[in-house]
C-alpha positions as CSV (number, residue, x, y, z in Angstrom):
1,X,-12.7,12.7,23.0
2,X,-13.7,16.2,22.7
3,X,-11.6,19.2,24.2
4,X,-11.5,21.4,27.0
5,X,-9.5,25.2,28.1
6,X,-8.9,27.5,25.8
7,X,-9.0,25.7,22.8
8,X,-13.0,24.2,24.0
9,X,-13.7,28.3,24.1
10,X,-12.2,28.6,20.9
11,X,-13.9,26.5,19.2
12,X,-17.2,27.0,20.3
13,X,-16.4,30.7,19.4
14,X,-16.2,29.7,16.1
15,X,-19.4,27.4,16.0
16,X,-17.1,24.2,15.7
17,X,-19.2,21.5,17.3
18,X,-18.3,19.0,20.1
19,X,-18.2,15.3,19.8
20,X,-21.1,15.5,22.4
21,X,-23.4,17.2,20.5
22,X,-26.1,15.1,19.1
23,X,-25.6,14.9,15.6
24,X,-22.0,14.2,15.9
25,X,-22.5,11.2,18.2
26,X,-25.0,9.8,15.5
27,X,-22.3,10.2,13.1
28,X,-19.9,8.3,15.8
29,X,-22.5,5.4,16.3
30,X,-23.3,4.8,12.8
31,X,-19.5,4.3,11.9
32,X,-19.3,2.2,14.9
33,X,-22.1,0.2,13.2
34,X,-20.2,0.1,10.3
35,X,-17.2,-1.3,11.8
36,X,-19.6,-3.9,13.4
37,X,-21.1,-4.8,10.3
38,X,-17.5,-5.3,8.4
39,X,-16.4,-7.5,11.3
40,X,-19.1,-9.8,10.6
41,X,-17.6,-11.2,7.6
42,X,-14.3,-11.8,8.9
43,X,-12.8,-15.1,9.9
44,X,-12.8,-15.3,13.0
45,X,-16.6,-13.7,13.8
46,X,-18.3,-16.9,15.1
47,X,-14.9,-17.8,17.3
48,X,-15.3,-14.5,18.6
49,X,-18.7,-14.9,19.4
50,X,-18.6,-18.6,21.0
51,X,-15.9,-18.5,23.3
52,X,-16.3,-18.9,27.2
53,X,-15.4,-15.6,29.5
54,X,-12.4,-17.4,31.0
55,X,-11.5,-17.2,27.4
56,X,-12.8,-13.9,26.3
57,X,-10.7,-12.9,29.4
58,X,-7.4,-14.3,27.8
59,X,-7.9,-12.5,24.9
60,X,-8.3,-9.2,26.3
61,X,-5.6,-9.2,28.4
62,X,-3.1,-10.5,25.2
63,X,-4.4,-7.5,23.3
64,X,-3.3,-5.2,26.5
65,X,-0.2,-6.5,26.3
66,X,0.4,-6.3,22.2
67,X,-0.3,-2.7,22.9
68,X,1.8,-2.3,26.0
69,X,4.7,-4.0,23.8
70,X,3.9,-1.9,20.7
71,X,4.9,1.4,22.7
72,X,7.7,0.0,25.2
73,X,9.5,-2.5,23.1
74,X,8.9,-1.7,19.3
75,X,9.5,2.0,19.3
76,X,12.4,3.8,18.9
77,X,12.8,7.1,21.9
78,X,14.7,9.3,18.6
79,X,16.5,11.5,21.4
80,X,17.6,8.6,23.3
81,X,19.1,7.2,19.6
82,X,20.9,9.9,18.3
83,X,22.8,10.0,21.9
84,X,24.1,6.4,22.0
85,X,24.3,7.3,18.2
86,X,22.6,3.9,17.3
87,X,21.1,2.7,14.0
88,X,18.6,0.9,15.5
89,X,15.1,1.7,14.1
90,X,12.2,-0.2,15.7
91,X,8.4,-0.3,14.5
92,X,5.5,-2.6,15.1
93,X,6.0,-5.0,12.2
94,X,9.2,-4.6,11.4
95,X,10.9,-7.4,9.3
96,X,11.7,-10.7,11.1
97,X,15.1,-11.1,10.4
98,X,15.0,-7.5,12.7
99,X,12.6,-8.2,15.2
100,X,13.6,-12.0,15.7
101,X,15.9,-11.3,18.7
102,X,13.7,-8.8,20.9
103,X,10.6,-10.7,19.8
104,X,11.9,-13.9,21.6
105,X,12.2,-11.7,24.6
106,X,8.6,-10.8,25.3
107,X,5.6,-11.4,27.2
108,X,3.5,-11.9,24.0
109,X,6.4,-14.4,22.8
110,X,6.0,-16.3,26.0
111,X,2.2,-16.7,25.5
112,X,2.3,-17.4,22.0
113,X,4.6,-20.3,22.5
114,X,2.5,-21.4,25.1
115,X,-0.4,-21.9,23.0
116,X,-1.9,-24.8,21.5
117,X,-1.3,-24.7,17.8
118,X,-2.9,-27.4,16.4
119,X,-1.5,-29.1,12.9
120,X,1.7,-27.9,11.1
121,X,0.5,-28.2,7.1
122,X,3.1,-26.9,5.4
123,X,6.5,-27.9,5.7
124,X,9.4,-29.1,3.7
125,X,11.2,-32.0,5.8
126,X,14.4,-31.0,4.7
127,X,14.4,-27.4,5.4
128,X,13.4,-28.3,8.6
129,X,16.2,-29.2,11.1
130,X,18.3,-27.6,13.1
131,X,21.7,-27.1,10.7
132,X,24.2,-27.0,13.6
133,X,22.8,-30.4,14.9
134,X,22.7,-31.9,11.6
135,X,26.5,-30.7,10.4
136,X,27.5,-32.4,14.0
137,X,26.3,-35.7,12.7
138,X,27.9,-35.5,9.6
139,X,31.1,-35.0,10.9
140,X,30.0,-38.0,14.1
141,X,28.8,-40.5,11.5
142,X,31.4,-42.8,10.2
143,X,31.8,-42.6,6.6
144,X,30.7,-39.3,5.5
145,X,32.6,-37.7,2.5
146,X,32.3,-34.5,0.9
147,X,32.3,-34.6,-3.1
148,X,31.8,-31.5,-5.5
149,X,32.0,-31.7,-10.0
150,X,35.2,-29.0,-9.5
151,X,37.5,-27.8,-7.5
152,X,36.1,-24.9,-5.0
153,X,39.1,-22.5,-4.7
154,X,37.6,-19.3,-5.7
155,X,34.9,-17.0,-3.7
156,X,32.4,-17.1,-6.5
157,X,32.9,-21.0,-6.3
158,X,32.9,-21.1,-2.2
159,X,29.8,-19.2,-2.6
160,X,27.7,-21.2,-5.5
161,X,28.7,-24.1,-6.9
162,X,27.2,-27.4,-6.1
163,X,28.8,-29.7,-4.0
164,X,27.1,-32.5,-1.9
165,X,27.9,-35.5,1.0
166,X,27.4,-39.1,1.1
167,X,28.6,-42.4,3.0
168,X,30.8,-44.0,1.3
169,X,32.9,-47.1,2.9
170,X,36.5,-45.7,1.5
171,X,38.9,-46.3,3.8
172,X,39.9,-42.9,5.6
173,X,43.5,-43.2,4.7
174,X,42.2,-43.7,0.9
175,X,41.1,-39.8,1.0
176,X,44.2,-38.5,3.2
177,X,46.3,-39.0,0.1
178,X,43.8,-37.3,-2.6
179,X,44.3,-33.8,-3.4
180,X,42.2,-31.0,-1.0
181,X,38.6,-30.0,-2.7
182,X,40.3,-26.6,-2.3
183,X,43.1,-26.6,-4.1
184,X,43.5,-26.7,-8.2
185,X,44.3,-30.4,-8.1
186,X,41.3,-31.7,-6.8
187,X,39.8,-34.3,-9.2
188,X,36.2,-33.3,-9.7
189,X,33.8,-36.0,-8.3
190,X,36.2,-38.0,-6.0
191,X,35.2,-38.5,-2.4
192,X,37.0,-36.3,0.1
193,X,36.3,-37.4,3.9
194,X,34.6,-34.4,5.9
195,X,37.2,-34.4,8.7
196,X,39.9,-33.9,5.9
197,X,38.0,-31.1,3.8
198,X,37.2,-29.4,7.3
199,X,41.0,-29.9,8.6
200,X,42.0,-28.4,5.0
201,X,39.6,-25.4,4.6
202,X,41.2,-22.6,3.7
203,X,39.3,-20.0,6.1
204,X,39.6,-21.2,9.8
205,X,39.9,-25.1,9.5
206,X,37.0,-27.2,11.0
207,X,35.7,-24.0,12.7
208,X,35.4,-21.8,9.8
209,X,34.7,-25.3,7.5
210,X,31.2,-25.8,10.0
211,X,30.2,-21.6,9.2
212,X,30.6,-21.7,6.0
213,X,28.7,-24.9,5.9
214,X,25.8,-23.9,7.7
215,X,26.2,-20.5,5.3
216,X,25.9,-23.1,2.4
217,X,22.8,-24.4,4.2
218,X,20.5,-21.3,4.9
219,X,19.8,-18.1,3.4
220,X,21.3,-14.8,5.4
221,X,19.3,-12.2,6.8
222,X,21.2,-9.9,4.6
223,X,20.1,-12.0,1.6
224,X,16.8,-11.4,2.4
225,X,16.8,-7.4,3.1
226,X,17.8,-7.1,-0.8
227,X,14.5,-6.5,-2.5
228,X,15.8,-4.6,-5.2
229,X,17.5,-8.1,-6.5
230,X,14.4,-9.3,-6.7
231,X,12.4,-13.0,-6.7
232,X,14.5,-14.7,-8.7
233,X,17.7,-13.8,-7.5
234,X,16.8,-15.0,-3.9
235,X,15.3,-18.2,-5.0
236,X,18.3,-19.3,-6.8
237,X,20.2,-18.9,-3.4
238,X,17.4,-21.0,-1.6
239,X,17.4,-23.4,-4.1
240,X,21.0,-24.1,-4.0
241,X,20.5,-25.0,0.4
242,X,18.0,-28.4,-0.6
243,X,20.8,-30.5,-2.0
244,X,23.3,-29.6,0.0
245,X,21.3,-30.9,3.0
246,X,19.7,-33.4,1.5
247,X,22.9,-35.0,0.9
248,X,23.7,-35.3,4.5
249,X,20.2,-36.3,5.9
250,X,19.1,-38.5,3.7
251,X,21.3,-41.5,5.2
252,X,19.9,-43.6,7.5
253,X,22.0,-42.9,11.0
254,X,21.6,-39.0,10.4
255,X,18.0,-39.1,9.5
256,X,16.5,-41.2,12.4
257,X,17.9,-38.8,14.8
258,X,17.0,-35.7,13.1
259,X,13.9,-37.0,13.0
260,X,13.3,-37.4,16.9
261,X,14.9,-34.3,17.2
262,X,12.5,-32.7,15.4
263,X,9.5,-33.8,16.4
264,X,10.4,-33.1,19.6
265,X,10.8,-29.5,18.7
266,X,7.6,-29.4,16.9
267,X,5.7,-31.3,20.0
268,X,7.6,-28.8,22.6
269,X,5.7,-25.9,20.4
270,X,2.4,-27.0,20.8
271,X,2.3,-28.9,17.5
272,X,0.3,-32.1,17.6
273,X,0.2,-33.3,14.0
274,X,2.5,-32.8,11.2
275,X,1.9,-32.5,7.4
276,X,5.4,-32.9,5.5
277,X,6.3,-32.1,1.9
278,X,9.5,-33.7,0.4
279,X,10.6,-33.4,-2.8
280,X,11.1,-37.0,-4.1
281,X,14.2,-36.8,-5.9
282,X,16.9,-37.1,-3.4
283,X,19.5,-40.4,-2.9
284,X,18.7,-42.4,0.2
285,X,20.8,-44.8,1.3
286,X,20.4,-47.4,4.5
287,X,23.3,-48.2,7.0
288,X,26.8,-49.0,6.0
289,X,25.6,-49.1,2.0
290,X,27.2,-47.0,-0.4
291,X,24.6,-47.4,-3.1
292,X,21.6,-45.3,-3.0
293,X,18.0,-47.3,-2.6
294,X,16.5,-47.6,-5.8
295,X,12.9,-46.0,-4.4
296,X,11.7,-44.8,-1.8
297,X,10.0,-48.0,0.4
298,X,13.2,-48.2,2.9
299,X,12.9,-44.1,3.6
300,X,9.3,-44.3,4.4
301,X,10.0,-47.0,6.7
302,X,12.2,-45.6,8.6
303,X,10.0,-42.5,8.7
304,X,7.6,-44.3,10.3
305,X,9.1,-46.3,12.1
306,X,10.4,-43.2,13.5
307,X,7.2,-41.6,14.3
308,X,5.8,-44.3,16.0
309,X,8.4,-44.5,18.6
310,X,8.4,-40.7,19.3
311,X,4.7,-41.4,20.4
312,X,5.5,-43.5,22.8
313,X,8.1,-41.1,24.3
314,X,7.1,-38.8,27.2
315,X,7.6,-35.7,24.8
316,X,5.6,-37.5,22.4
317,X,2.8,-38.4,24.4
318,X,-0.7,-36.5,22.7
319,X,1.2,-36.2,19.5
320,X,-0.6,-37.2,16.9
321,X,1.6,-38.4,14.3
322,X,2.7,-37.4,10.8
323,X,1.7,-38.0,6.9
324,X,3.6,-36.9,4.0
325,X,2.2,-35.4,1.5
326,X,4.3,-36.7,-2.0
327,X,5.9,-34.1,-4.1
328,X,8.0,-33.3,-7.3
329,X,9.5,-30.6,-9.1
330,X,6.8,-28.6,-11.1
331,X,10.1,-28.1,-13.6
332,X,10.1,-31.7,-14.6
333,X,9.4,-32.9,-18.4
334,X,5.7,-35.1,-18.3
335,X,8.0,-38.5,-18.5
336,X,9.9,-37.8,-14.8
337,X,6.9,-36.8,-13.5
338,X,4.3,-39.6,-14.4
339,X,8.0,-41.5,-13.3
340,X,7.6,-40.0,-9.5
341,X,3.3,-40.1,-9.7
342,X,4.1,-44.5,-10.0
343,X,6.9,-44.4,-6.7
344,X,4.0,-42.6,-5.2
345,X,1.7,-45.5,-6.0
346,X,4.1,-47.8,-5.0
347,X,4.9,-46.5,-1.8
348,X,1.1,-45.6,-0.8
349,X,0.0,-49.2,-1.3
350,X,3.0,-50.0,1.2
351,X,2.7,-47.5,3.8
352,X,-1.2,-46.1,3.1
353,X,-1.6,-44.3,6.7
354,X,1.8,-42.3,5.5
355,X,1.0,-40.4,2.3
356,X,-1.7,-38.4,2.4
357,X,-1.8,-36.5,-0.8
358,X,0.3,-35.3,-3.9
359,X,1.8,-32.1,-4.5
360,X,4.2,-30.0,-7.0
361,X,6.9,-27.6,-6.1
362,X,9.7,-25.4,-7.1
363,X,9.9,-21.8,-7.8
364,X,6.7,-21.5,-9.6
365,X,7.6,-18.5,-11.9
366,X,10.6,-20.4,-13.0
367,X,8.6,-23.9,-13.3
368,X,5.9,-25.4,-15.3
369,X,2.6,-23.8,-14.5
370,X,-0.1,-26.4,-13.7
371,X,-2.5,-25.9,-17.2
372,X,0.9,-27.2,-18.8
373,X,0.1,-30.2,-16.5
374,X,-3.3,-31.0,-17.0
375,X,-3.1,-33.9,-19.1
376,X,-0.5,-35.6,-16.4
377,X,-2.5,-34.8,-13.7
378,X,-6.1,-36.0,-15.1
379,X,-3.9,-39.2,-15.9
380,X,-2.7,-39.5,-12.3
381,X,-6.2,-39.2,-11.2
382,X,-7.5,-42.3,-13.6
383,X,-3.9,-44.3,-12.3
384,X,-4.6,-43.6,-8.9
385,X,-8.9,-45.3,-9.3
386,X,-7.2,-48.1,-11.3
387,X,-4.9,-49.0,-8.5
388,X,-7.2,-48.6,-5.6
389,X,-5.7,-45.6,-3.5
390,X,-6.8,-41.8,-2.6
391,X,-3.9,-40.1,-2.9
392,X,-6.2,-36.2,-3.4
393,X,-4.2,-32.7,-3.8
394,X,-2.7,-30.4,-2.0
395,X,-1.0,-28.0,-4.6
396,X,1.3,-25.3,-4.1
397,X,-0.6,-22.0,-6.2
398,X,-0.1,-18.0,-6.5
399,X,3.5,-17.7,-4.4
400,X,4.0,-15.1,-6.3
401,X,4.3,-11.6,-7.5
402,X,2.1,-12.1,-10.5
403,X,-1.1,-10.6,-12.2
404,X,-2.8,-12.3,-14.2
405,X,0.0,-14.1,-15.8
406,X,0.8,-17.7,-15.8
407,X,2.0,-18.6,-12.5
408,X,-0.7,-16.2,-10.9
409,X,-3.1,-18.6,-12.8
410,X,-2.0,-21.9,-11.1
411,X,-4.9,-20.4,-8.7
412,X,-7.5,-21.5,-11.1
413,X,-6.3,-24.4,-12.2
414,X,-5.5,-25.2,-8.7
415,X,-9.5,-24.8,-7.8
416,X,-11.1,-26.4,-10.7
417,X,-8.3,-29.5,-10.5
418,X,-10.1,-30.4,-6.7
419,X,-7.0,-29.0,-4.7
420,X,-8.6,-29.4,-0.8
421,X,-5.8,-26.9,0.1
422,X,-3.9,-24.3,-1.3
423,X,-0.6,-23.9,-0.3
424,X,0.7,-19.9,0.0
425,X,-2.0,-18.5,-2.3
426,X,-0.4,-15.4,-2.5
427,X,-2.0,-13.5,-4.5
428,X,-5.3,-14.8,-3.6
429,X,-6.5,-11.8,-3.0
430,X,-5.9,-10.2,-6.7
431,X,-9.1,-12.7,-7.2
432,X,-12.4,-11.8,-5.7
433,X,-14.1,-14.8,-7.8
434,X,-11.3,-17.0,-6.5
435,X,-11.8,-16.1,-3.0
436,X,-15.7,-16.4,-3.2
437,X,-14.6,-20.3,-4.8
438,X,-12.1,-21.1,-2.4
439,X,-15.0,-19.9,0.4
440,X,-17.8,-21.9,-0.6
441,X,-15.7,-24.8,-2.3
442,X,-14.0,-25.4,1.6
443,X,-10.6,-24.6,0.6
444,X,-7.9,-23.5,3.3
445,X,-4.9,-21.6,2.2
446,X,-1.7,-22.7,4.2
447,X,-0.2,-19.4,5.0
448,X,3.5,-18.7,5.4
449,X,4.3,-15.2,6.4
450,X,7.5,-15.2,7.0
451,X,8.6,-17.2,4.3
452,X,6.8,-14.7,1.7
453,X,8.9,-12.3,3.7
454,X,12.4,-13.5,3.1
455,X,12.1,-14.7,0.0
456,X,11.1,-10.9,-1.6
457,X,6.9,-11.6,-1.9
458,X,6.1,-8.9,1.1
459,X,8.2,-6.4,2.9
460,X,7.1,-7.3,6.2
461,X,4.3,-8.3,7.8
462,X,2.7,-4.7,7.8
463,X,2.3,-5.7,3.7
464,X,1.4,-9.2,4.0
465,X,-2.4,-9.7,1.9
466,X,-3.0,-12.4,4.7
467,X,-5.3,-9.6,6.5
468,X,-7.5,-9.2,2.8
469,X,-8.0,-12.6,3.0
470,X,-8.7,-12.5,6.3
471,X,-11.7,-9.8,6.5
472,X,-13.0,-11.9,3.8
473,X,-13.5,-14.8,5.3
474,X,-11.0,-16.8,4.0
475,X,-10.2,-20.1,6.1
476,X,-6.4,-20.3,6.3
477,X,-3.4,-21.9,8.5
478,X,-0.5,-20.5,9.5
479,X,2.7,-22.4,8.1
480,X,6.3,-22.0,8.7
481,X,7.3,-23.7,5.4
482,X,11.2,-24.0,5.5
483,X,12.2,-22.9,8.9
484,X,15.6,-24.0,9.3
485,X,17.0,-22.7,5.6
486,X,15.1,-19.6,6.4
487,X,17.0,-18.5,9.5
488,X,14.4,-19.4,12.5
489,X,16.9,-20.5,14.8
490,X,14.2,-23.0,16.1
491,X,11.4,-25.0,15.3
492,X,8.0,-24.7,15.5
493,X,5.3,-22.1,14.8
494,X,5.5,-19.4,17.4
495,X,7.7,-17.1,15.4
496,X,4.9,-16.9,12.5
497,X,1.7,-16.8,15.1
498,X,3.8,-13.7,17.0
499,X,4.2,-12.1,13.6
500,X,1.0,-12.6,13.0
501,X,-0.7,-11.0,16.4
502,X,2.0,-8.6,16.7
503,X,2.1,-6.6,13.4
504,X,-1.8,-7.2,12.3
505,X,-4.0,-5.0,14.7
506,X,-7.7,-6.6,13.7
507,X,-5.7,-10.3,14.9
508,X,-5.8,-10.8,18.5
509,X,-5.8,-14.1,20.1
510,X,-9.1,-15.1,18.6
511,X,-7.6,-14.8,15.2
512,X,-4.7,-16.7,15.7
513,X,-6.8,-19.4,17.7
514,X,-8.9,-19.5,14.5
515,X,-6.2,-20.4,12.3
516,X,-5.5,-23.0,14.9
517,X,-8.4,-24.7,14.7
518,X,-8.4,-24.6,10.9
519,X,-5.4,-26.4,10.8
520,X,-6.9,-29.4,12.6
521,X,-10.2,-28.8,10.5
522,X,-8.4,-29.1,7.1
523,X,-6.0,-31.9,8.5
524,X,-5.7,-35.4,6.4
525,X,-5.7,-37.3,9.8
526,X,-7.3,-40.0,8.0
527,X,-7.8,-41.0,4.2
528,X,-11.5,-39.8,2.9
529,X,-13.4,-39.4,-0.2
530,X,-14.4,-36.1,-1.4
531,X,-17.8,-36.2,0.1
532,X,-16.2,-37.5,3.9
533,X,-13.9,-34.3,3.6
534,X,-16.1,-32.1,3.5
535,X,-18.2,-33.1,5.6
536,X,-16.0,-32.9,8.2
537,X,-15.0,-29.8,7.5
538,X,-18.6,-28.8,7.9
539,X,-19.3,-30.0,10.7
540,X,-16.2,-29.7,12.4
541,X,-16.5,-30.1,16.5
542,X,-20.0,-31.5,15.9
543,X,-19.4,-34.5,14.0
544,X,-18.8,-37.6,15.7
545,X,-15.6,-39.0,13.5
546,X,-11.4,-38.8,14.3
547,X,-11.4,-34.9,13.3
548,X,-14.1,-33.8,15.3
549,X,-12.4,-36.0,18.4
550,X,-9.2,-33.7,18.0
551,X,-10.9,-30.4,17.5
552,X,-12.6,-31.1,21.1
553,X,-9.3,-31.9,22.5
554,X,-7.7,-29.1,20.9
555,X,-10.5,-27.0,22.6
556,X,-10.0,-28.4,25.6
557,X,-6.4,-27.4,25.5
558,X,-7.3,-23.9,24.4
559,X,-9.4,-23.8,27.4
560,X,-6.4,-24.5,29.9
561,X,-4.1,-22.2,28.0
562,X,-6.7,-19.6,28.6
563,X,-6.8,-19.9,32.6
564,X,-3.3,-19.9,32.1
565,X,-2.9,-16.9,30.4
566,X,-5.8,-14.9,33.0
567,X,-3.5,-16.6,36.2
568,X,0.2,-15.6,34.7
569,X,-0.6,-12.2,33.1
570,X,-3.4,-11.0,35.5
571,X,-1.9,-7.6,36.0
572,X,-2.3,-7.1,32.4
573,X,-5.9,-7.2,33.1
574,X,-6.0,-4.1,35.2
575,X,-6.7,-1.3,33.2
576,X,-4.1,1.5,33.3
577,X,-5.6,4.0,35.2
578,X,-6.5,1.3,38.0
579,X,-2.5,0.7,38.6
């Protein structure tokens, strides 16, 4: 700082003093001190202050390059943009759906993916794989049809109306002589087979069929830049993807290698344990069998089976494995839920080192806030003592825009109802009580930026309340939530830890390596009481159980990644001015 020339005469002409001079560098140290003080509280302040200098190293040089990026790649040169006479408008945080394509191109995308992430804790199964692979297998399987209540001839129906798949062992020829899905006389409900309502489709045949499919299947970016339509409006569209797909996965030859498929993904991007949510009222069905399983026993089985093999796999190998964590629809009267709470029962006593917890979800403005619930949900705690398991939650709370109304209060009841986790927790940090519960009480909020994003919560990242909870000293995870139906393009968690270090200047490497290591921390890896979860939460790398194990290989891996980082990107560590 300070000034020199003609303007340094000038000012001391006029008895304007010099960031030199005494006083004002008091002034400069005590706001330093300040700064220091503030930083204290956040996060990641003991992760800061415990890691090695090989470490240390790796996180200085990822901050050089953030900032290199900021002003090379995520700036717009205005002169060079009104003479190609381009739109394009770049800015450090700028909304996913807008930055996904350069961001996939950088140095700091290339480290993030590198890193080791930990555990994945929230993620919807079905929103989860890759939509061109899975509408290949439908139309590969044998026996896939393509039903819908009415005809779909016009744009508004094409666009909206419910349709679904399922196996069915019709003979082909049975559906070459029944009327198109697309035309007028189509009988509503009959089975259609997917290479005939492909061959027919009115916009391209099988090629324009598959991308209007997949259109059927995700949300658009352009869906997601409307704010002005609001919440609601874009949840009705997401909501409409979940049976669609589910209809197709949830049959035994598509699943098993969607499955493998994924993991694989999720192992590839440093993920070494997986908590999944499903909601529990889909139609399963096994192999060659038209009618759907009557519970859910024969799905878990295959899901584990599943599992079990990928860990034997050379991709697979250091993956940890996967639990589910059992949900239904917060929407659902008492007598359909207490319905699902027994098939959880049922299928934890089969498959007890599978389900992990319990879990309600849907839009929660438009569902059934949880103090409506109370009386279900104290009952499912006495059912669950009677029958012997642990089945604790994990609820979804405060995705919202709320405050202080219903939904917004799911937070509390969340909190007081034992909830180890809280996934989203939006507008956490509305609540300074809350956050001063959720702090002392252990509670990690599974954080999902770029879901909040696209479905109209934030604007970008720049807006996200993830930093508030964050200089608080908040423990949270970073999430991807429903990557597939939300337009990733891949798997995996590096596009919500780049948003993360990228758009959030007080991040950095430690911060994201924080959240790392919470994610492991607040893992179910195993089934514990109360008093066993948190105390290994507490004492995290120091205890001697199955969590503390991981943490200190997740360390070590941190460790490597770190040399890694120092050997690949050493020029970044040379200061500017040294080049």
């Amino acid at each position: 700082m300070g000034r020199g020339g003609q303007d340094g005469d000038w000012e001391l002409d006029e008895g304007i003093p010099q960031f030199d001079d005494p006083f004002i560098q008091k002034y400069l140290n005590g706001r330093q001190a300040l700064i220091e003080q503030e930083h204290k509280l956040r996060h990641d302040f003991s992760f800061r202050n415990s890691i090695s200098t090989v470490a240390a190293e790796a996180c200085r040089i990822v901050s050089r390059i953030r900032a290199r990026e900021q002003k090379q790649v995520w700036t717009t040169d205005m002169d060079e943009r009104v003479a190609h006479q381009s739109d394009e408008i770049l800015y450090p945080g700028i909304m996913f759906n807008l930055a996904k394509g350069r961001m996939e191109k950088t140095d700091l995308w290339k480290i993030v993916q590198r890193m080791p992430k930990g555990a994945l804790l929230h993620a919807h199964m079905d929103a989860m794989f890759d939509l061109d692979y899975l509408i290949d297998l439908a139309f590969s399987t044998p026996g896939i049809h393509m039903t819908a209540p009415q005809p779909l001839v016009t744009e508004k129906e094409l666009e909206s109306a419910p349709l679904s798949f399922q196996y069915s062992s019709t003979p082909l020829a049975e559906s070459e002589n029944r009327p198109s899905i697309w035309t007028a006389e189509y009988e509503p409900s009959t089975l259609i087979h997917i290479h005939k309502a492909a061959s027919t489709f009115p916009k391209g045949g099988e090629a324009g069929f598959r991308e209007w499919l997949k259109g059927r299947c995700m949300i658009d970016p352009e869906h997601s830049y409307n704010h002005h339509h609001g919440v609601d409006a874009i949840w009705a569209i997401f909501q409409r993807t979940f049976p669609i797909i589910g209809s197709i996965l949830f049959y035994e030859p598509i699943l098993r290698p969607c499955l493998r498929r994924m993991l694989a993904e999720l192992a590839t991007d440093g993920i070494r344990y997986v908590e999944f949510r499903i909601a529990f009222v889909f139609e399963y069905r096994r192999e060659g069998i038209d009618a759907p399983e009557k519970d859910y026993v024969e799905f878990f089985r295959v899901f584990k089976e599943e599992i079990k093999a990928f860990k034997t796999t050379d991709e697979g190998k250091g993956f940890y494995g996967a639990r589910m964590i059992w949900t239904t629809l917060r929407r659902f009267p008492n007598r359909d839920i207490v319905e699902s709470m027994k098939q959880c029962v049922v299928v934890k006593k089969a498959y007890p080192d599978i389900v992990c917890g319990f879990d309600l979800v849907g839009q929660e403005d438009q569902g059934r806030p949880l103090v409506d619930l109370i009386p279900v949900l104290f009952w499912f705690r006495k059912y669950c003592v009677e029958e012997g398991v642990e089945i604790p939650f994990f609820f979804h709370a405060g995705e919202c825009l709320g405050d202080g109304d219903a939904t917004d209060h799911n937070l509390f009841d969340a909190i007081l109802l034992g909830t180890r986790r809280i996934g989203h927790g939006f507008s956490l940090y509305k609540h300074p009580l809350l956050i001063d519960l959720v702090k002392d009480r252990k509670i990690l909020i599974e954080c999902c930026p770029i879901s909040n994003e696209i479905l109209r919560l934030t604007s970008s990242i720049k807006s996200h309340p993830l930093p508030a909870l964050l200089s608080r000293g908040v423990s949270v995870s970073l999430c991807n939530d429903d990557p597939a139906v939300l337009g990733h393009g891949r798997n995996g968690l590096t596009h919500d830890f780049w948003q993360a270090v990228q758009g959030l200047e007080n991040m950095g490497l430690e911060g994201l390596a924080t959240m790392a290591e919470n994610s492991l921390r607040w893992s179910c890896f195993e089934d514990q009481t109360s008093a066993e979860w948190l105390s290994d939460i507490r004492k995290g790398i120091t205890g001697s159980g199955l969590k503390a194990a991981r943490l200190r290989d997740w360390y070590s891996d941190f460790e490597k990644f770190c040399q890694w980082v120092v050997l690949e990107f050493a020029e970044a560590a040379v200061d500017d001015d040294e080049q």
